[in-house]
N, C-alpha and C positions, 0 to 999 in steps of 0.2 A: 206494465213494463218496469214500474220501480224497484222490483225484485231482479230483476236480470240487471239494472243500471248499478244497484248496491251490490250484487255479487260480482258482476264487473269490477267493479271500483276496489271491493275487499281482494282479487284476483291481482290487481295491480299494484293495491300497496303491497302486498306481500313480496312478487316480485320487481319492485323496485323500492324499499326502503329507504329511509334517509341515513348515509352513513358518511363517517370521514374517512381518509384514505389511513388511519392508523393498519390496520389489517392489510393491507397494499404494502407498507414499510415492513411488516413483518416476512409477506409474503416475498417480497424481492430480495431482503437481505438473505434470507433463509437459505434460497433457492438459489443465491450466489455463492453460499458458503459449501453448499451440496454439488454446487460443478465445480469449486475448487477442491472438493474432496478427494469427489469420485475422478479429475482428472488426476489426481496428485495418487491415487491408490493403482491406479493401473498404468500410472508411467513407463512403470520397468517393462511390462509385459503388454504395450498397445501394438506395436510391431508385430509380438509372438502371438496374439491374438487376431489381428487385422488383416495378414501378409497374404497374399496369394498364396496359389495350389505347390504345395514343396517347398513352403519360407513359413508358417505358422504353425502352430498347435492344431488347430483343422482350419480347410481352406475357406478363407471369404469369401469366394465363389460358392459353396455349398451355403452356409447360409444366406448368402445374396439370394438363389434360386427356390430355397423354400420360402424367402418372402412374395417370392415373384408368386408364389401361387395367389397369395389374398389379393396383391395387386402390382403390378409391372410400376406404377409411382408413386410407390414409397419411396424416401429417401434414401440412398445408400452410399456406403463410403465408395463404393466402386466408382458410384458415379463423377469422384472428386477424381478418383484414379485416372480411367478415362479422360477425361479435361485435360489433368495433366500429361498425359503422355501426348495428348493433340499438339502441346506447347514446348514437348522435350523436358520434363521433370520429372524426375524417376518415382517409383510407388514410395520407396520409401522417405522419399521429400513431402509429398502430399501427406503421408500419415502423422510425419512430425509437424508439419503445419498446421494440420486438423486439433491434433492434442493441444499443439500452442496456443492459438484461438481459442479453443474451449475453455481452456488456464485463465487465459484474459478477459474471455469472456465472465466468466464468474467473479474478476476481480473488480471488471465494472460494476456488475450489477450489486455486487455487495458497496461499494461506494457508491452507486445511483450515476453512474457516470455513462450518458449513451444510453441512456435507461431501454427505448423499444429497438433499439438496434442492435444493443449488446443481447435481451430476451430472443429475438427472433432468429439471430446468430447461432447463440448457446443451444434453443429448440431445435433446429435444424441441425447440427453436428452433431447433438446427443440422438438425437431421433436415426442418422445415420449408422451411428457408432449403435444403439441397440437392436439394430434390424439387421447389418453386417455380422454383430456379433448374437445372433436371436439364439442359436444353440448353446451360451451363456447366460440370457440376457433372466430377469428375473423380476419379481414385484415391484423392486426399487426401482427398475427403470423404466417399468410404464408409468410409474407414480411420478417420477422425475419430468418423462415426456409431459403427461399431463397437467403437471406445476406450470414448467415452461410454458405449452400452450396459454392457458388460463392468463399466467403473468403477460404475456407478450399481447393480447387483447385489451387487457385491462387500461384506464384510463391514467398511462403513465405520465410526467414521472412524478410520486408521491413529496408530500414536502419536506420531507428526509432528506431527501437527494442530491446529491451534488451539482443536476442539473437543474433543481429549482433555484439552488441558490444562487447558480450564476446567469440563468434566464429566466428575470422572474416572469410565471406564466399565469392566468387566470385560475382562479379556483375551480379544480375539477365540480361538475353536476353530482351535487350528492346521490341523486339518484341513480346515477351510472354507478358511481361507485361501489353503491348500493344492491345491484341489480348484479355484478359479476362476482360480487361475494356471496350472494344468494344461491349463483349456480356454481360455487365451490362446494357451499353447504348442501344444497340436494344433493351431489352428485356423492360425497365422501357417503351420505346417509344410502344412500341404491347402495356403494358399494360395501357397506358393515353387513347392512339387513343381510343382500345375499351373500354375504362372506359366511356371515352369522347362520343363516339359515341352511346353507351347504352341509355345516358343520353339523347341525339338529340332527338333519336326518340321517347320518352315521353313526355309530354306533362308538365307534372308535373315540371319541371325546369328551363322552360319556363316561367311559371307564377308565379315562388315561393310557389309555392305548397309544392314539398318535401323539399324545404330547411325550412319552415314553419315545418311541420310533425318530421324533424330531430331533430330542435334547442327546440320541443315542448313535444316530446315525454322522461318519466321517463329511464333510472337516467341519462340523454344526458340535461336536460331543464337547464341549468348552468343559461340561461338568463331570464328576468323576461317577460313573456307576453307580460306584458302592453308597456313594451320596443320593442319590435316586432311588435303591432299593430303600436305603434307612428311610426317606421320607414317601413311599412309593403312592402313602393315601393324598398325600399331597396333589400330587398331579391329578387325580379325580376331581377333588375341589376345583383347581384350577381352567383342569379340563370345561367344567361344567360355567365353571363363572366367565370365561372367554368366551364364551357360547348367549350367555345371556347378556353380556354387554353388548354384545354385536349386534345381536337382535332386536335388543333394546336402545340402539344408539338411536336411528331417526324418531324413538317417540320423548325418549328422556334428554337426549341432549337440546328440544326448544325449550322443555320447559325451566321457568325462572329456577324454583327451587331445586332440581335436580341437574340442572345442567352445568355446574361447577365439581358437583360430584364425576357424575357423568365422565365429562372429560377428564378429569383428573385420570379416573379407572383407565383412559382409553390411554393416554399418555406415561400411565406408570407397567402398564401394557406393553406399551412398543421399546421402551427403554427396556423393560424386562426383557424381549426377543433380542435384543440389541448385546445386551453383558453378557447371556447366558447360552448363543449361538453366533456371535459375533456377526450379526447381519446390523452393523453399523450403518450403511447405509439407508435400508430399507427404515430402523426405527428413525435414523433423521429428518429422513425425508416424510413421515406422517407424522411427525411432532410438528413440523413447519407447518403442515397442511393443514393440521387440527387446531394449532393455536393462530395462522390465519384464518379459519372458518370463523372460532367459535370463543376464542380466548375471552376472557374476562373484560374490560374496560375497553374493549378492541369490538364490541357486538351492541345488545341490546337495551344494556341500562340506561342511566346519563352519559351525554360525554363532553368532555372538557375540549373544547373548539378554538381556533382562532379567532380574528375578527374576518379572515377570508371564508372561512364555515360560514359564519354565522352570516354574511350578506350573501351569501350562495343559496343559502339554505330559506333567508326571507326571501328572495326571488324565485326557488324553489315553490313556497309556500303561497307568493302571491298571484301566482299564476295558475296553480290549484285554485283557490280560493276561487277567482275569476273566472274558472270553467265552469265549477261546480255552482257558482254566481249563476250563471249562464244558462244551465240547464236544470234549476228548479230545488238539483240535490242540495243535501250539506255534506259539510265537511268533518262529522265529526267520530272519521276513524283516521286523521289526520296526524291521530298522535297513537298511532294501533300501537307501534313497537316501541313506544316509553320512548319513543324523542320530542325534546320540547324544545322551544320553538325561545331561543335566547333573545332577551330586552334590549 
């Protein structure tokens, strides 16, 4: 059974590695900057979007009821509606208090202020807002939904925060730390591969076909035609290399040498959908993502620690030690992901 104890053991450092909460600071600022965006982008038009049947652009009731199909509880802005009117607050009170909130809530979290209560907030009203508004809603805001979750789980509040500095609190378990930045990372890698491999088995990508259709089609055509035809082999390239990063992200984005390249590609990527289709959003919100996954001096190499890390991370360590004491093993894929073990 010492084959199943070592695979075990390699099964569990992998999912829980030793990490600091830098990638947590990244992750929460990021994700505060992105709800004050996205609520400062749709200000003019949350009303014209949100309003019941005969007061919006299409009614919140229609998309309320195509969500009800997958499930009657999801969140929805209705349901704030409702509430309010049991209390005598008109729909359009509840909507501008919704957006408020959301405002505020991003303003926390980008100063770490109210850290899991500002996350759980913001998740819940964006989560309402892209399911009322699902006949708009778009990549950004499931990727947005999905930040939020993640963050609002996560072992808050990081030492950035404004709530460390005024309660100071124990050093979070590196390995929790550790362990939900793992399932940022699987999950971003499932979703390139199949993004990626969608892509393969079309043709259209291949030839610059849909990159042509994306960059061409209203209100995405940012670039002029005539500019597209002059470079038209361009888009083939491009076509074909967005095809293979994607594919290629969960095997090159672990490894050492390749995984600075790697992200680079996926980051100069999303900033490119971002200038040249103006989906601002959407490239924000995977810049966050990717550089809390996987950023440079934020993941695998050495890291420069406090002395709160470093006594975390020996009582981490000695406690290992003393299992693996215990039942015969050793210890020595204790340092699997190049973290060493500070004097």
């Amino acid at each position: 059974m010492r084959w199943l104890r070592t695979w075990w053991k390699q099964v569990t450092d992998f999912l829980f590695p030793l990490e600091t909460d830098n990638w947590l600071t990244v992750l929460r600022i990021g994700l505060g900057l992105q709800v004050i965006i996205y609520a400062v982008f749709l200000r003019s038009d949350w009303h014209y979007l949100f309003a019941s049947t005969g007061k919006g652009l299409v009614s919140r009731e229609l998309g309320e009821a195509i969500t009800a199909f997958d499930s009657p509880f999801i969140p929805k802005l209705g349901w704030l509606v409702t509430f309010g009117r049991n209390i005598n607050i008109s729909e359009e009170t509840v909507l501008s208090v919704a957006w408020a909130c959301l405002l505020c809530m991003g303003f926390l979290l980008s100063l770490g202020l109210f850290c899991r209560p500002a996350a759980i907030i913001a998740w819940f009203l964006h989560l309402c807002a892209a399911e009322s508004g699902g006949l708009f809603a778009y990549g950004a805001d499931n990727f947005m939904t999905t930040g939020l979750f993640y963050l609002m789980l996560s072992p808050l509040p990081d030492r950035y925060s404004a709530d460390q500095w005024m309660v100071k609190t124990q050093a979070k378990d590196p390995q929790l730390l550790g362990f939900w930045r793992r399932v940022l990372q699987v999950h971003l890698c499932f979703v390139y591969f199949i993004g990626g491999l969608a892509k393969c088995l079309g043709s259209g990508w291949w030839d610059g076909t849909n990159l042509w259709r994306a960059l061409t089609r209203p209100p995405f055509n940012t670039i002029s035609p005539d500019m597209l035809v002059r470079f038209k082999y361009v888009l083939v390239v491009l076509g074909i290399s967005i095809c293979l990063i994607e594919v290629g992200y969960p095997i090159f984005i672990w490894m050492k040498r390749t995984r600075f390249f790697w992200l680079t590609c996926i980051l100069v990527m999303h900033v490119a959908i971002g200038l040249t289709m103006g989906l601002y959003l959407f490239a924000l919100i995977m810049v966050v993502l990717n550089l809390a996954a996987f950023a440079p001096h934020f993941g695998f190499g050495r890291r420069t620690m406090n002395q709160e890390d470093r006594n975390a991370v020996k009582n981490q360590m000695r406690i290992g030690i003393q299992e693996t004491s215990s039942d015969g093993s050793d210890c020595s894929s204790c340092g699997l992901y190049g973290f060493q073990l500070p004097d």
